[in-house]
N, C-alpha and C positions, 0 to 999 in steps of 0.2 A: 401456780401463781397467776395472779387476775395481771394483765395488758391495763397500764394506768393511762397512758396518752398514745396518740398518735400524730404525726410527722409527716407535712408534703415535702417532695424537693420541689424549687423551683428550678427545671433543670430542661435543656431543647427536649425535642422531641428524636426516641431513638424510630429510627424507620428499617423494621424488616421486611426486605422481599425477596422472592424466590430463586432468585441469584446471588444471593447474600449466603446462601449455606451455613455454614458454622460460623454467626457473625457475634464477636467478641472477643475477648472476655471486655464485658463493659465495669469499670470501675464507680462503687459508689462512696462517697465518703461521709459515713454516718459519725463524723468528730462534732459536726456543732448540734447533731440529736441528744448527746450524752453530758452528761453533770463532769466537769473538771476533772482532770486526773481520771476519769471512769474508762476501763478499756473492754469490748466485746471479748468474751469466755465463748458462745457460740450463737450460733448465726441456725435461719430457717428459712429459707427465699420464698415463695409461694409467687403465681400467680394469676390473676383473673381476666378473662374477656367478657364481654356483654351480659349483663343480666346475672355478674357474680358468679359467673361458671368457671370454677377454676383451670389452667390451661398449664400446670406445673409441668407436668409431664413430656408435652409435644411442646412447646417453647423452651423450657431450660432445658441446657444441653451437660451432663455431669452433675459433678456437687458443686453449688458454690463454694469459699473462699474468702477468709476473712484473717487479713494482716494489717495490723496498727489502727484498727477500725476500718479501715476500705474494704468493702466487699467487692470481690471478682467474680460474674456475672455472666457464662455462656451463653448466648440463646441462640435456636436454630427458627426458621422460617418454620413454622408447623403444617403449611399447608392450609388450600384455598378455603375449606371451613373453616378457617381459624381469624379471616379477615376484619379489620377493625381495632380500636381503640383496648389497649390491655394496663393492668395496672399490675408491677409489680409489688409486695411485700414483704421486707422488713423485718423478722420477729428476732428478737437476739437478746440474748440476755449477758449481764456486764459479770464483773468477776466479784464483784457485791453482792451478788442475787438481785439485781431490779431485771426485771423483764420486762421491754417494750417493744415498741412496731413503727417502721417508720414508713411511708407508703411513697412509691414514684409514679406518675399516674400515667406518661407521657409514652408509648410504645403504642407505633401503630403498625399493625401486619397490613401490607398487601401488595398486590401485583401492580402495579403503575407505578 
């Protein structure tokens, strides 16, 4: 299934640093991405640091999580290569079959 739109939150900014350890679970509420009555069937987190490099791995910490459309959100500090500006993503598909992405761009790693 083809991703028909994409989604910013306007949402602060989360800040991980190295004393933060296992910081979350951050909650997102993907209700005003979704058409009326629509509920997430499943969810796919992903996400990216600079230059598109994906950082799923060493930043999300578990499986996300997804109740009444809010996703629950671990993330660990991934360490001092990983500093800078990261953007989570979104991919979840409703219990319709539409599959979309909604994107939170505001996650910045570092030490200070």
């Amino acid at each position: 299934m083809t991703i028909i739109n994409k989604y910013q939150f306007q949402e602060k900014t989360i800040l991980i640093q190295p004393n933060a350890g296992k910081a979350g679970a951050f909650q997102f509420d993907l209700t005003p991405q979704l058409p009326e009555s629509a509920v997430i069937s499943s969810i796919e987190v992903k996400t990216y640091g600079s230059k598109r490099v994906e950082t799923t791995s060493v930043l999300v910490n578990g499986i996300p999580t997804c109740l009444e459309n809010v996703v629950s959100v671990e993330l660990n500090y991934p360490g001092e290569g990983y500093h800078g500006n990261h953007k989570i993503t979104f991919i979840y598909t409703t219990t319709g079959g539409m599959k979309d992405e909604a994107d939170f761009c505001c996650v910045k790693v570092t030490d200070i």
